[in-house]
C-alpha positions in Angstrom: -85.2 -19.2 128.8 -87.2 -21.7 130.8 -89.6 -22.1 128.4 -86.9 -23.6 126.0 -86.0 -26.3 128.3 -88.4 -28.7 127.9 -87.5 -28.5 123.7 -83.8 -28.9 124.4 -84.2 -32.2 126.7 -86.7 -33.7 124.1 -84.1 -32.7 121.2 -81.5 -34.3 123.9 -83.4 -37.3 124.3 -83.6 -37.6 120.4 -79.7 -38.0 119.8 -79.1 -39.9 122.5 -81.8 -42.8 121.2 -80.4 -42.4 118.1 -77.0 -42.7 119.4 -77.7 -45.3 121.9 -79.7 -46.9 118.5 -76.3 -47.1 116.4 -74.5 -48.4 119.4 -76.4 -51.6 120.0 -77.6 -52.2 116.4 -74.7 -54.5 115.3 -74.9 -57.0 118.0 -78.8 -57.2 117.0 -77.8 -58.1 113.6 -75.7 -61.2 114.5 -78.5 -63.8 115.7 -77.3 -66.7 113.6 -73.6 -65.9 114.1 -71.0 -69.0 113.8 -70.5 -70.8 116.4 -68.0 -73.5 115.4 -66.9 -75.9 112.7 -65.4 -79.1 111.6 -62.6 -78.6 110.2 -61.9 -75.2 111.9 -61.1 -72.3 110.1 -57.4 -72.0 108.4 -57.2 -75.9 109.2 -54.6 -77.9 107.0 -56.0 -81.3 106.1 -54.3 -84.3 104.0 -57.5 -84.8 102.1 -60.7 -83.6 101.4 -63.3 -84.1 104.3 -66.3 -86.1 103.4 -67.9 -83.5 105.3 -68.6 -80.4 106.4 -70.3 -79.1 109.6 -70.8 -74.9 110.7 -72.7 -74.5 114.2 -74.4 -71.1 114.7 -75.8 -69.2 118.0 -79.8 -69.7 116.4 -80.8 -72.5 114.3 -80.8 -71.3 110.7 -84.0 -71.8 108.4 -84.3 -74.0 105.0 -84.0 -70.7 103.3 -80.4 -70.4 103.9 -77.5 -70.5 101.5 -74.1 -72.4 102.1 -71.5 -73.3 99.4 -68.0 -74.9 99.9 -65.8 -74.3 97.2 -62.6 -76.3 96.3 -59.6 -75.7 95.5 -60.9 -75.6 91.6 -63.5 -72.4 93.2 -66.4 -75.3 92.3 -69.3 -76.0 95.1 -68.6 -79.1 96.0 -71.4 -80.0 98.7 -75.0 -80.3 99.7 -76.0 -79.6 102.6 -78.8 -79.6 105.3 -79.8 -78.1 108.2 -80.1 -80.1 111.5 -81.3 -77.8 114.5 -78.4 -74.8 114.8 -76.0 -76.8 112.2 -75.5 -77.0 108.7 -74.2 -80.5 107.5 -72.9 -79.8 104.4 -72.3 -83.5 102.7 -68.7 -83.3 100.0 -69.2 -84.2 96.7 -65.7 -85.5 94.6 -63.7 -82.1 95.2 -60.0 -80.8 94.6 -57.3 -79.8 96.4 -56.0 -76.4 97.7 -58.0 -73.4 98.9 -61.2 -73.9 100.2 -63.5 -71.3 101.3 -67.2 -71.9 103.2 -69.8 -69.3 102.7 -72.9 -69.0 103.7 -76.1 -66.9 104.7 -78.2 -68.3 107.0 -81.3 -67.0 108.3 -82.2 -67.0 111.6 -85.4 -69.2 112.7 -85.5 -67.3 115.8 -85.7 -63.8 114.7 -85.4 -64.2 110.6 -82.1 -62.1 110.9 -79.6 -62.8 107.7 -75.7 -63.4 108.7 -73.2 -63.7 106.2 -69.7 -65.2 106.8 -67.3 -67.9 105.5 -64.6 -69.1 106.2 -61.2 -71.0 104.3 -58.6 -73.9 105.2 -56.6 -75.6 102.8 -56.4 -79.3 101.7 -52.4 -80.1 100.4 -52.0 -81.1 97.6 -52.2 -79.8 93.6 -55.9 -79.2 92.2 -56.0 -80.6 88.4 -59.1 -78.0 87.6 -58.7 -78.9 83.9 -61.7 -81.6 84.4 -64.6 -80.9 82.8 -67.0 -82.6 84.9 -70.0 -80.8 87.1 -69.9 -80.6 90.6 -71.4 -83.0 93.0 -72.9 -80.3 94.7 -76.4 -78.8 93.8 -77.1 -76.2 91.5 -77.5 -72.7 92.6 -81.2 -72.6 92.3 -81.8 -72.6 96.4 -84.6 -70.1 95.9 -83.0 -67.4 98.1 -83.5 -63.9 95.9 -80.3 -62.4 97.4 -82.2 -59.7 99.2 -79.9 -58.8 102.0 -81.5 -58.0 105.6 -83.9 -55.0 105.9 -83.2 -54.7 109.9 -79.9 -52.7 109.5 -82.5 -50.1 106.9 -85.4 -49.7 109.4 -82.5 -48.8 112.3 -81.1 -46.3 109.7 -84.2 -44.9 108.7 -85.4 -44.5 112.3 -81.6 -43.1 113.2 -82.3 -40.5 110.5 -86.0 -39.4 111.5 -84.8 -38.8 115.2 -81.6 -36.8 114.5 -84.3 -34.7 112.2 -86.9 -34.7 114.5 -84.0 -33.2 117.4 -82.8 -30.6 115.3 -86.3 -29.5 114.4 -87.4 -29.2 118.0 -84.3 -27.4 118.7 -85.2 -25.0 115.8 -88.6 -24.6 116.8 -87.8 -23.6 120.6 -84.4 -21.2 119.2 -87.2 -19.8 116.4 -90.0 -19.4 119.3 -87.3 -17.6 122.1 -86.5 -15.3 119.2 -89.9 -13.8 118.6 
């Protein structure tokens, strides 16, 4: 039975990294979390700010995404990023709903958070205009490919469970004969 031991605390040691792995793996995936903005999320505003600013925990790259959508669901900015902010400059907008979304890499650790965020702005949107947006196309170059961190962990989670189990087999298969 002593000669088992040393299988079981490896097969031990496999779960618990994996474990311990899953445990700590979402705070690793929110580098560029939000920090702040102006206007704050489910703020109420007379009219529609002239601009919009998010502040995250890591400066975000040039390769991130942010929209702010109307009240008519049109992006109505363009924005740019200054150190850990997005400035997101409003183009001739509507009332009602507004949501800001965005993905923003990190430029510390290339890390992809996704958020938004909504507050209102009183007042009926006419959406019955015609008219593009002021805001720029949706040609940012980003190809939507969402973060391959949270795989790897997965992956890795997956080979050590295996790995544990097979160990444990081996040393139960090995005591038997």
């Amino acid at each position: 039975m002593s000669r088992n031991r040393p299988a079981q605390r490896a097969a031990m040691c496999y779960v618990v990294a994996a474990l311990t792995t899953l445990c700590f793996a979402p705070a690793a995936w929110a580098h560029a979390a939000y920090n702040s903005s102006e206007p704050e999320p489910g703020a109420r505003l007379d009219e529609p700010p002239g601009e919009i600013t998010v502040s995250y925990a890591e400066p975000p790259t040039n390769q991130s995404t942010f929209q702010v959508l109307d009240g008519c669901d049109r992006n109505v900015a363009s924005f740019s990023v200054l150190n850990d902010t997005i400035e997101a400059e409003i183009g001739e907008a509507q009332p009602g709903r507004w949501r800001v979304e965005w993905s923003v890499v990190s430029a510390v650790d290339g890390h992809l958070t996704r958020d938004n965020f909504s507050f209102t702005v009183r007042g009926e949107p006419d959406c019955t205009q015609v008219a593009a947006p002021d805001g720029p196309d949706d040609s940012s170059g980003s190809d939507g490919s969402g973060p391959l961190v949270p795989i790897a962990i997965a992956t890795a989670v997956i080979v050590a469970i295996g790995a544990g189990v097979r160990l444990a087999t081996r040393s139960r298969t090995t005591r038997e004969e």
